[in-house]
PDB file of N, CA, C, O and CB in Angstrom:
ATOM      1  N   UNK A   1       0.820  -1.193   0.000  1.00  0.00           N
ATOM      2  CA  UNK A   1       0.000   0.000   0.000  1.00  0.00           C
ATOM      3  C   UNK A   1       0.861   1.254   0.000  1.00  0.00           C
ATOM      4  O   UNK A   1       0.704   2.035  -0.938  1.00  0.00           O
ATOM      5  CB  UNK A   1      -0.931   0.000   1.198  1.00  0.00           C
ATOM      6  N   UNK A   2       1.725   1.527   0.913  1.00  0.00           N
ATOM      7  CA  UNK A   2       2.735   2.575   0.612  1.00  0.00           C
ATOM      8  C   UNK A   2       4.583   2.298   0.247  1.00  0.00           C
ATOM      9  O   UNK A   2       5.640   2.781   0.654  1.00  0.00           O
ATOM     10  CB  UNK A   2       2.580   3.429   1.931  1.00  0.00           C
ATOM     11  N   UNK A   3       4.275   1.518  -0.487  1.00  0.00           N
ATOM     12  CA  UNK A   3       5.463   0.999  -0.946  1.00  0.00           C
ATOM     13  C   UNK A   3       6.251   2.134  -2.069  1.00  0.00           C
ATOM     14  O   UNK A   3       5.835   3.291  -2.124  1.00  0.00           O
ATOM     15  CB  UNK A   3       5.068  -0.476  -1.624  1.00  0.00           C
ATOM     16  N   UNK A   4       7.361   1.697  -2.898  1.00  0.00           N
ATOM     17  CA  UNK A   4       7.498   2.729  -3.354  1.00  0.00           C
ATOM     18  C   UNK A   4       7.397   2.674  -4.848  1.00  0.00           C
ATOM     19  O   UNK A   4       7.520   1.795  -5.701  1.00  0.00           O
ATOM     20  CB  UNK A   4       8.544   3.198  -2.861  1.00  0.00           C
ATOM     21  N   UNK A   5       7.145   3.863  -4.834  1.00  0.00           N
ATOM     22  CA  UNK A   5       6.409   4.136  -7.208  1.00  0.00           C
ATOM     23  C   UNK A   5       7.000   3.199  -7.902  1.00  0.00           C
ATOM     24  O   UNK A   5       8.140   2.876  -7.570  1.00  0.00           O
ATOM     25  CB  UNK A   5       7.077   5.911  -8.488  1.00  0.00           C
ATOM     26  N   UNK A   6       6.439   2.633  -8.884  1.00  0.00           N
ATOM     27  CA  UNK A   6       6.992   2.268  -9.570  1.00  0.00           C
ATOM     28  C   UNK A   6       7.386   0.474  -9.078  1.00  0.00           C
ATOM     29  O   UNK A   6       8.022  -0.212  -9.877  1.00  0.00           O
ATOM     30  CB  UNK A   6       7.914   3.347  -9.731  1.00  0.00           C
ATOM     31  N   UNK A   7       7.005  -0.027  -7.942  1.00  0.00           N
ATOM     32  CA  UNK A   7       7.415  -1.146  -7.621  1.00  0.00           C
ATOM     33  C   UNK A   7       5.613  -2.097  -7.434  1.00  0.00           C
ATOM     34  O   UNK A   7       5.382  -3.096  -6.753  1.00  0.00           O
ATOM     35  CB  UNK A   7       8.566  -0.886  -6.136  1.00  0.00           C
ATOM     36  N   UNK A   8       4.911  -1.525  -8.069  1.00  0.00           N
ATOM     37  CA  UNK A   8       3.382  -1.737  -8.284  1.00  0.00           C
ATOM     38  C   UNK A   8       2.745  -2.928  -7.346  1.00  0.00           C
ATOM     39  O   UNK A   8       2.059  -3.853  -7.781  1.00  0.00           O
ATOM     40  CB  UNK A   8       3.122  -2.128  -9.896  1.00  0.00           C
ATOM     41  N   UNK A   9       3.209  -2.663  -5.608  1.00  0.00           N
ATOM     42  CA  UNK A   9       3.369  -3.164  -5.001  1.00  0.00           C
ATOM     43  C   UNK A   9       3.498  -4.600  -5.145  1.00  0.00           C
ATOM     44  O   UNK A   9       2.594  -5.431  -5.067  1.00  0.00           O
ATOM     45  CB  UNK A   9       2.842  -2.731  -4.483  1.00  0.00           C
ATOM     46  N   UNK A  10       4.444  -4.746  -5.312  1.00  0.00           N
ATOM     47  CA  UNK A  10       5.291  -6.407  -5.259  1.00  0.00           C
ATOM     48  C   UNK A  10       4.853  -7.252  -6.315  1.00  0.00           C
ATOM     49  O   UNK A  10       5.222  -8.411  -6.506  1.00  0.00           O
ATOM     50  CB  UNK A  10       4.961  -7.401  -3.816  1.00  0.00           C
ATOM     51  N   UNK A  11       3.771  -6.377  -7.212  1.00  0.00           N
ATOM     52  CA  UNK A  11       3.021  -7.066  -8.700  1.00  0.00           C
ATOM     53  C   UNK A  11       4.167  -6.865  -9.688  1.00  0.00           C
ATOM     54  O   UNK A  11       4.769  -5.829  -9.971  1.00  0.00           O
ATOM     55  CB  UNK A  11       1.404  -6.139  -9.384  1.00  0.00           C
ATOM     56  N   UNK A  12       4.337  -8.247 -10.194  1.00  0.00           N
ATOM     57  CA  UNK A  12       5.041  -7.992 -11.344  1.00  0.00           C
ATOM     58  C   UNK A  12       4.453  -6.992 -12.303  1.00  0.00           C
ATOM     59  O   UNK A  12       3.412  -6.386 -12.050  1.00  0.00           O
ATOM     60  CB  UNK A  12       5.232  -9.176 -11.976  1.00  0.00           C
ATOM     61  N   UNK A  13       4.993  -6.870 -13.164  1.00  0.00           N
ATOM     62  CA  UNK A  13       4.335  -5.860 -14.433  1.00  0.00           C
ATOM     63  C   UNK A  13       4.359  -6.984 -15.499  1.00  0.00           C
ATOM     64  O   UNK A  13       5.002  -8.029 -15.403  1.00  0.00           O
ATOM     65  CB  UNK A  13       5.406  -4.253 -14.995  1.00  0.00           C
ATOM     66  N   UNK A  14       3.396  -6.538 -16.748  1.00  0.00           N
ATOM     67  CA  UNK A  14       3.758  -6.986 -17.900  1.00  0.00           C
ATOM     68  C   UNK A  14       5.667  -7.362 -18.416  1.00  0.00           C
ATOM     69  O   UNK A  14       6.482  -6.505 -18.075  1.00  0.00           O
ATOM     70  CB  UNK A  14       3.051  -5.863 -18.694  1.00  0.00           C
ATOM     71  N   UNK A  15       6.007  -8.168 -18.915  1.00  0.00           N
ATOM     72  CA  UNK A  15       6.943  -8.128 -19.576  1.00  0.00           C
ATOM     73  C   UNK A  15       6.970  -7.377 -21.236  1.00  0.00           C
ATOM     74  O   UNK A  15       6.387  -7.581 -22.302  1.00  0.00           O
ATOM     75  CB  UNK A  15       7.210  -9.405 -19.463  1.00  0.00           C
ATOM     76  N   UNK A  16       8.217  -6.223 -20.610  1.00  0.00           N
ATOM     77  CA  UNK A  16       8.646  -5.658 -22.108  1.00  0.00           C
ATOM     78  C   UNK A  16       8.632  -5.934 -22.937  1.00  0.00           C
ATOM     79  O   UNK A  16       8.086  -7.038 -22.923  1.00  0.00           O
ATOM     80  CB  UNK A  16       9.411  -5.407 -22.445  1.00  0.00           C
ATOM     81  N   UNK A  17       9.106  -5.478 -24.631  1.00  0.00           N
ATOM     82  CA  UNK A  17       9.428  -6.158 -25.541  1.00  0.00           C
ATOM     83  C   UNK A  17      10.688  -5.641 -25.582  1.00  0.00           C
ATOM     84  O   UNK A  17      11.105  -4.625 -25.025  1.00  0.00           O
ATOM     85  CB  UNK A  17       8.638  -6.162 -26.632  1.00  0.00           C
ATOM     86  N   UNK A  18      11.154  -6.265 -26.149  1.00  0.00           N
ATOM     87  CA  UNK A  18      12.977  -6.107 -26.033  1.00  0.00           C
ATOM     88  C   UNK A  18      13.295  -4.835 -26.949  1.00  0.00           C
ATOM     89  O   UNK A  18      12.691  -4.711 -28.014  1.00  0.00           O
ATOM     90  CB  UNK A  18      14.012  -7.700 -26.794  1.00  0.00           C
ATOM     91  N   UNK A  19      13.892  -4.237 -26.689  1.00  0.00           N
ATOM     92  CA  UNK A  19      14.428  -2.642 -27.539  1.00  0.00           C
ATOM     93  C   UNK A  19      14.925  -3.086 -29.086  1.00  0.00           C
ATOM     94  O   UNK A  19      15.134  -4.281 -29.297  1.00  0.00           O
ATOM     95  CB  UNK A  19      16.122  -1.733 -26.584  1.00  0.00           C
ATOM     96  N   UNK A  20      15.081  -2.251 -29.999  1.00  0.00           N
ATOM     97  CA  UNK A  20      15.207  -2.841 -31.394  1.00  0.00           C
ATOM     98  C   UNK A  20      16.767  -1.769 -30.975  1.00  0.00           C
ATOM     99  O   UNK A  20      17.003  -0.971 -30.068  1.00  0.00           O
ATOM    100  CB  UNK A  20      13.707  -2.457 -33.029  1.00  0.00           C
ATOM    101  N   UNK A  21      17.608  -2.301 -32.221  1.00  0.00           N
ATOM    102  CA  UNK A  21      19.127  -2.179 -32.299  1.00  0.00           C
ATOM    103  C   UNK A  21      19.260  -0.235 -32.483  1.00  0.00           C
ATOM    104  O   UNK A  21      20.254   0.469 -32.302  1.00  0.00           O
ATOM    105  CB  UNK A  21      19.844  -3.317 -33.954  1.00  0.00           C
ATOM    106  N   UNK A  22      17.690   0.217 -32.944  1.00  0.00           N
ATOM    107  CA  UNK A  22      17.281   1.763 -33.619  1.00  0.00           C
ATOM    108  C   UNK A  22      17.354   2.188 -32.039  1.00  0.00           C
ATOM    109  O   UNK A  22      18.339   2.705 -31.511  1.00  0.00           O
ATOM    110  CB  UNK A  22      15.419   2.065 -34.690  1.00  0.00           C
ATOM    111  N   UNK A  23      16.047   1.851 -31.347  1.00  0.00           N
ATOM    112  CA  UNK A  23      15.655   2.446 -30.239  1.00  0.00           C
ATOM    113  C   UNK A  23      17.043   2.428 -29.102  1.00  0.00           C
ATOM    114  O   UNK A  23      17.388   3.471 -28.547  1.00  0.00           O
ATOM    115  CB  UNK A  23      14.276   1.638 -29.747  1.00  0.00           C
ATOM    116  N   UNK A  24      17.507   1.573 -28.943  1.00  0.00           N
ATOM    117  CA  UNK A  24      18.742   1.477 -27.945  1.00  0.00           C
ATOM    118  C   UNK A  24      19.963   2.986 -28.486  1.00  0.00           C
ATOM    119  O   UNK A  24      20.532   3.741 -27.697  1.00  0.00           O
ATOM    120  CB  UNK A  24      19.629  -0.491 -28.240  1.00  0.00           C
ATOM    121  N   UNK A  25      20.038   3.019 -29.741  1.00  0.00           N
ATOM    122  CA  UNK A  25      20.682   3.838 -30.369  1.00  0.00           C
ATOM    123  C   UNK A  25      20.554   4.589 -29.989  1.00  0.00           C
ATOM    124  O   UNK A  25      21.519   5.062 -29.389  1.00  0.00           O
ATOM    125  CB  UNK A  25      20.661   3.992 -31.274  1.00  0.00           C
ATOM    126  N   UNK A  26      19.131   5.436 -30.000  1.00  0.00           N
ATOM    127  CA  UNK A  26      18.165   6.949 -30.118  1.00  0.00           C
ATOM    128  C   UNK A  26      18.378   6.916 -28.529  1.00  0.00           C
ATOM    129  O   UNK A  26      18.851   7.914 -27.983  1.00  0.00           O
ATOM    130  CB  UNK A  26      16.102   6.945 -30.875  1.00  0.00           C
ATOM    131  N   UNK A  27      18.135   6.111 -27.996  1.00  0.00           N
ATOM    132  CA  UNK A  27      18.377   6.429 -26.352  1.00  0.00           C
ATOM    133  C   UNK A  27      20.041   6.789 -25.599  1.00  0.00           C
ATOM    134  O   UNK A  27      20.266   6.893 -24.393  1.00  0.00           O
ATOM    135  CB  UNK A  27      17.820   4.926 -25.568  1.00  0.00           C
ATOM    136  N   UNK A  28      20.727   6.883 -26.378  1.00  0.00           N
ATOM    137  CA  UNK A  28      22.122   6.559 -25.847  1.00  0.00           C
ATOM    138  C   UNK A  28      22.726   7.853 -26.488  1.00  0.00           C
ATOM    139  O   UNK A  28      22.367   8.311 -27.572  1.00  0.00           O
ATOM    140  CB  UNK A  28      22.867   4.968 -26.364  1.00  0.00           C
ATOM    141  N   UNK A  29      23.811   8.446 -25.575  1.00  0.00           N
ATOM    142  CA  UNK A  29      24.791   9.722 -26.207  1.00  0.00           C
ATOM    143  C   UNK A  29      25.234   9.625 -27.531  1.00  0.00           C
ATOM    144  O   UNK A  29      25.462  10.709 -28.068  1.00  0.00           O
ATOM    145  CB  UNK A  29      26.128   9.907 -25.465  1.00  0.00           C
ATOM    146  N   UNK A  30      25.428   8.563 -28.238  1.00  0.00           N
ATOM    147  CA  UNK A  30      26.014   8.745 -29.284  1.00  0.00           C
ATOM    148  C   UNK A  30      25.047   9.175 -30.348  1.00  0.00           C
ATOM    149  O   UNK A  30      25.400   9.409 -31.504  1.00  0.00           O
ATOM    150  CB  UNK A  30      26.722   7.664 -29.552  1.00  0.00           C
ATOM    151  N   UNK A  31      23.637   9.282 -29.851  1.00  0.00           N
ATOM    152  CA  UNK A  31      22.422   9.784 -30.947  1.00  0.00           C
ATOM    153  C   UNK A  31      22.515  10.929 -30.758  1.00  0.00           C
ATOM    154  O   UNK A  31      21.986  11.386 -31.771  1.00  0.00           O
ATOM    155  CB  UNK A  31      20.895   9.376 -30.834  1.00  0.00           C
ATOM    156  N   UNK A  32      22.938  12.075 -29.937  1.00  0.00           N
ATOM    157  CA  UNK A  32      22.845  13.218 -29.591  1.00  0.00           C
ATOM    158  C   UNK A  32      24.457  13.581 -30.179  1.00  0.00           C
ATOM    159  O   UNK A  32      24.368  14.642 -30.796  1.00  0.00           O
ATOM    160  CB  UNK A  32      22.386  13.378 -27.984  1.00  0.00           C
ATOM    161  N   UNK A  33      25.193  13.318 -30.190  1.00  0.00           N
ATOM    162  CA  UNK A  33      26.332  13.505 -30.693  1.00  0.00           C
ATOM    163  C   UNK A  33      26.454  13.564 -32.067  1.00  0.00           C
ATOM    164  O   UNK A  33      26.892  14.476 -32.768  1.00  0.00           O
ATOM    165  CB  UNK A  33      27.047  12.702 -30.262  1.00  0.00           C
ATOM    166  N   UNK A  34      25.897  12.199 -32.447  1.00  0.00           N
ATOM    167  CA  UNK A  34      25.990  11.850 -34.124  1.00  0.00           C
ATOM    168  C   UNK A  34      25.146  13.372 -34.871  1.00  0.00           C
ATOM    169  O   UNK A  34      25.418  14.112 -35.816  1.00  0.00           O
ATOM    170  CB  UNK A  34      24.861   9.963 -34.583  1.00  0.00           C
ATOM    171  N   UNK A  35      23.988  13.302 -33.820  1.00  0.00           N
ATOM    172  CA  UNK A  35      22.972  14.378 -34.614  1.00  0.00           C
ATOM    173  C   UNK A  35      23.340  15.632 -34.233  1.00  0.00           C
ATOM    174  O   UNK A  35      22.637  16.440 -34.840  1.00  0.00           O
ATOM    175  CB  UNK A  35      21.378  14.256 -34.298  1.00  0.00           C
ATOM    176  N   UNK A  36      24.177  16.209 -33.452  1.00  0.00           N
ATOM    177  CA  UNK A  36      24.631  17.565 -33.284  1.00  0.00           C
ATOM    178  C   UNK A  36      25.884  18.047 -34.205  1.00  0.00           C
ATOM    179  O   UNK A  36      26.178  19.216 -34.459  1.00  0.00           O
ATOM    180  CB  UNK A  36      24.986  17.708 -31.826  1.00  0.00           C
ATOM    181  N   UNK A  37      26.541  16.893 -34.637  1.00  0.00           N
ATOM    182  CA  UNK A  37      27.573  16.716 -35.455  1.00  0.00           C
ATOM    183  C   UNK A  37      27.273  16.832 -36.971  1.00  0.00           C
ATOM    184  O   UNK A  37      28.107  17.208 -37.794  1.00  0.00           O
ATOM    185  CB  UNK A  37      28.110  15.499 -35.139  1.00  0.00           C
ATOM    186  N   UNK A  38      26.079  16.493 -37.241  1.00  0.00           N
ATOM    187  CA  UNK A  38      25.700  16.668 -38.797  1.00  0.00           C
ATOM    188  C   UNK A  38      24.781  17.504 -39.111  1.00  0.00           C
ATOM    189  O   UNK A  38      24.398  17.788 -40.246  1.00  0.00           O
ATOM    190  CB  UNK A  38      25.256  15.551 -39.421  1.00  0.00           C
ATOM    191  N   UNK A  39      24.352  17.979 -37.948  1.00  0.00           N
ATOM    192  CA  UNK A  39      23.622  19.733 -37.961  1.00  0.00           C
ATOM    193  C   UNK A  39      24.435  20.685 -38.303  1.00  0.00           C
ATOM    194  O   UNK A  39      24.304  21.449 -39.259  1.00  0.00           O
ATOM    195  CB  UNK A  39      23.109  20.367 -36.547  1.00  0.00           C
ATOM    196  N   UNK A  40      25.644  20.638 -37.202  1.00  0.00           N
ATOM    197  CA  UNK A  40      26.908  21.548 -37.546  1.00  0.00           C
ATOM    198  C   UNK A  40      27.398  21.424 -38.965  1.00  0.00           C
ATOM    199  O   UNK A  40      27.551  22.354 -39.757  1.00  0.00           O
ATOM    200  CB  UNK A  40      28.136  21.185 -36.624  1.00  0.00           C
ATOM    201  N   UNK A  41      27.601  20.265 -39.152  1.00  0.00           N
ATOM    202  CA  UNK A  41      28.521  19.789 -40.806  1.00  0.00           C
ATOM    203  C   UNK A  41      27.262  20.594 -42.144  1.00  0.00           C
ATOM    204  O   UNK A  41      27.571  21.371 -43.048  1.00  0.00           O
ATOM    205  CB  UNK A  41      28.577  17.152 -41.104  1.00  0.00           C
ATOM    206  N   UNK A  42      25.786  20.018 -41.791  1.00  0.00           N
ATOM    207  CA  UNK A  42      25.189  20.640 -42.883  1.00  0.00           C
ATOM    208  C   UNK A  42      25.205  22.390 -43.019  1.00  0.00           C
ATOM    209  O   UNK A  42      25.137  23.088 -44.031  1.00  0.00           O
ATOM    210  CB  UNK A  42      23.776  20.106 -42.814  1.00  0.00           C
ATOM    211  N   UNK A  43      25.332  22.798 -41.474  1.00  0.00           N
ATOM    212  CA  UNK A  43      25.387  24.634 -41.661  1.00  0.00           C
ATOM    213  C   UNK A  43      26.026  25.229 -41.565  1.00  0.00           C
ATOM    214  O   UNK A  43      25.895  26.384 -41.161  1.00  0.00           O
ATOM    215  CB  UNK A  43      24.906  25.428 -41.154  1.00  0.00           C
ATOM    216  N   UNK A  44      27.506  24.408 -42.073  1.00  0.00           N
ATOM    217  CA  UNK A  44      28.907  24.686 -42.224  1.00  0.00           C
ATOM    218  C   UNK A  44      28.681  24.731 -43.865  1.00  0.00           C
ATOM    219  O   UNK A  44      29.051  25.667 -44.575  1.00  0.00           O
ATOM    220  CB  UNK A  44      30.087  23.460 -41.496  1.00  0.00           C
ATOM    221  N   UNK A  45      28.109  23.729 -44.256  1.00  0.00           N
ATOM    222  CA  UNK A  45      28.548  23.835 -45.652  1.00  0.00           C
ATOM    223  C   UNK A  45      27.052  24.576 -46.630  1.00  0.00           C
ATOM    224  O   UNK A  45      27.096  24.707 -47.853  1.00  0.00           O
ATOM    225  CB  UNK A  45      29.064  22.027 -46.199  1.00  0.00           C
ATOM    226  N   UNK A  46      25.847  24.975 -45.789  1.00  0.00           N
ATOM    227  CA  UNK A  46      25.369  25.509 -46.057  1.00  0.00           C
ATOM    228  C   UNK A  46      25.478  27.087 -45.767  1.00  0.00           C
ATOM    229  O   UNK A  46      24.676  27.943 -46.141  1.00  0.00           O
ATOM    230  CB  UNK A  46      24.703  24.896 -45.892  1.00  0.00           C
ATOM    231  N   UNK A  47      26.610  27.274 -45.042  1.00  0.00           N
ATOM    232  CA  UNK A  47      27.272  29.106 -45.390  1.00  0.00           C
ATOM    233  C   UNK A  47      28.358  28.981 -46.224  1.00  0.00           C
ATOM    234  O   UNK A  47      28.813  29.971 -46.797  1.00  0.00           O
ATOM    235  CB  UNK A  47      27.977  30.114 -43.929  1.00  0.00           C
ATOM    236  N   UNK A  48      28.873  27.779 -46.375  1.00  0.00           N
ATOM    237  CA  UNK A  48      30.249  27.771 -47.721  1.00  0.00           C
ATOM    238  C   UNK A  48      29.367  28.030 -49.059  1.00  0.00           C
ATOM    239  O   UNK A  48      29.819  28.695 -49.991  1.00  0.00           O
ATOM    240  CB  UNK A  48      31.298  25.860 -47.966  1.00  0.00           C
ATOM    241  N   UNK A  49      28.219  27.516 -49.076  1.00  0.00           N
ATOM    242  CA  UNK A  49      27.554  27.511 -50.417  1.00  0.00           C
ATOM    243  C   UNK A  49      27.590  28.260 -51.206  1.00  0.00           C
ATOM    244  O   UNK A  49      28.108  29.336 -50.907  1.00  0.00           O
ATOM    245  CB  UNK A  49      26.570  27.437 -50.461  1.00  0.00           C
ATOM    246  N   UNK A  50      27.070  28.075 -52.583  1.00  0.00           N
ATOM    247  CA  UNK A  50      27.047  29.741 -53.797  1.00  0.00           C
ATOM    248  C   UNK A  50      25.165  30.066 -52.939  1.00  0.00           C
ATOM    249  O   UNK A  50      24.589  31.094 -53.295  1.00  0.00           O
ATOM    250  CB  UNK A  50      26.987  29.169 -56.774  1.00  0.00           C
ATOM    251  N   UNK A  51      24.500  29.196 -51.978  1.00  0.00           N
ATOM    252  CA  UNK A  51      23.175  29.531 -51.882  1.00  0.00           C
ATOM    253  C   UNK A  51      23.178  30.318 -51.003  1.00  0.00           C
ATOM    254  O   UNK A  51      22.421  31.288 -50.976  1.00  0.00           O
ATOM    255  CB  UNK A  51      22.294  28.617 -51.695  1.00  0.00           C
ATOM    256  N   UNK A  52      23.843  30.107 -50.314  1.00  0.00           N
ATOM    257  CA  UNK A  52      24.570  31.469 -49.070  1.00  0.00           C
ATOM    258  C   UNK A  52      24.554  32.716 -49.688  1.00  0.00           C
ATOM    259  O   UNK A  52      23.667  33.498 -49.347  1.00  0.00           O
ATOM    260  CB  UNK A  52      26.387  31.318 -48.569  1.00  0.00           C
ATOM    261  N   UNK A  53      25.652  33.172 -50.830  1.00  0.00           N
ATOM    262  CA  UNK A  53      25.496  34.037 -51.377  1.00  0.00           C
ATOM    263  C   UNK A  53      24.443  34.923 -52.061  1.00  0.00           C
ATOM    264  O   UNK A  53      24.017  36.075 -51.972  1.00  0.00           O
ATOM    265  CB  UNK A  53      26.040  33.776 -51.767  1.00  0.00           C
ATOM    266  N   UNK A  54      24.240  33.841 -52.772  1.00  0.00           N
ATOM    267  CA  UNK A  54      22.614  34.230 -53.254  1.00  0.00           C
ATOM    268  C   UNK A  54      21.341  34.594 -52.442  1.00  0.00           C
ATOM    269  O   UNK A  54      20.338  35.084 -52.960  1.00  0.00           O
ATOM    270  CB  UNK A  54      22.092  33.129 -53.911  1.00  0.00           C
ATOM    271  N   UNK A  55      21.468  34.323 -51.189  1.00  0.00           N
ATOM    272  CA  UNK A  55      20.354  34.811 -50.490  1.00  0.00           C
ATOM    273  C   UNK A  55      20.720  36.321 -49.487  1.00  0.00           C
ATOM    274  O   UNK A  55      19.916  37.196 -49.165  1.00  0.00           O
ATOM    275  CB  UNK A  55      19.853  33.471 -49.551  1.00  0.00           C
ATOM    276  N   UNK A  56      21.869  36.257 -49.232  1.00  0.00           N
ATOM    277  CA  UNK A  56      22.346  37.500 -48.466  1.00  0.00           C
ATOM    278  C   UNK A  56      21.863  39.213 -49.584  1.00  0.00           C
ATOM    279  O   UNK A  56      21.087  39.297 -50.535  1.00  0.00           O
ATOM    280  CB  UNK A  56      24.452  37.185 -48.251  1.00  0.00           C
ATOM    281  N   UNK A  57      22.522  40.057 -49.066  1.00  0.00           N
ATOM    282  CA  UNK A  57      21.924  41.013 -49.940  1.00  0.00           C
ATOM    283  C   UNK A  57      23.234  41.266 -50.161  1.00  0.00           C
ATOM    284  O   UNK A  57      24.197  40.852 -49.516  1.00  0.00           O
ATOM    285  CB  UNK A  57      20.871  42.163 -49.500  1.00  0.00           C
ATOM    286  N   UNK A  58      23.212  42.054 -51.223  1.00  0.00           N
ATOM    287  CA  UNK A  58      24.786  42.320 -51.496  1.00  0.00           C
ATOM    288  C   UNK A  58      24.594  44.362 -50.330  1.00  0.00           C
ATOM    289  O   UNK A  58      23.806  45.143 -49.798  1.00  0.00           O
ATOM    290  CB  UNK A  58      25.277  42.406 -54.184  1.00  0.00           C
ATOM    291  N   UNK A  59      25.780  44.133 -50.600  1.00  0.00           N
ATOM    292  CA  UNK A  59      26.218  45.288 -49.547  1.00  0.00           C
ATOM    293  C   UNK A  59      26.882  46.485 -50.456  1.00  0.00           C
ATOM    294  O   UNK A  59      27.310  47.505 -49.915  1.00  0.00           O
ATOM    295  CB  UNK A  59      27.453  44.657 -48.317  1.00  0.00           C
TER     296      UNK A  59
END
């Protein structure tokens, strides 16, 4: 009765389904890394661009 959260007093729970090789990925630092890393890389090379140029105003 006042046991603690999450331990659905001494009731097992359903069993999970096992994580897919994606989801374990997306949960882990290297998804936040990988994807901060190719944000940077695309708006690195999207100010190297000729589209860069073309959209600025000329001065």
């Amino acid at each position: 009765m006042f046991g603690m959260p999450g331990l659905n007093g001494g009731i097992p729970s359903a069993p999970q389904a096992p994580k897919s090789k994606f989801q374990e990925f997306k949960e882990s630092p290297a998804f936040t890394i990988v994807l901060n890393g190719s944000l940077f890389i695309a708006g690195v090379a999207f100010i190297q661009s000729p589209l860069m140029d073309m959209l600025a105003p000329q001065l």
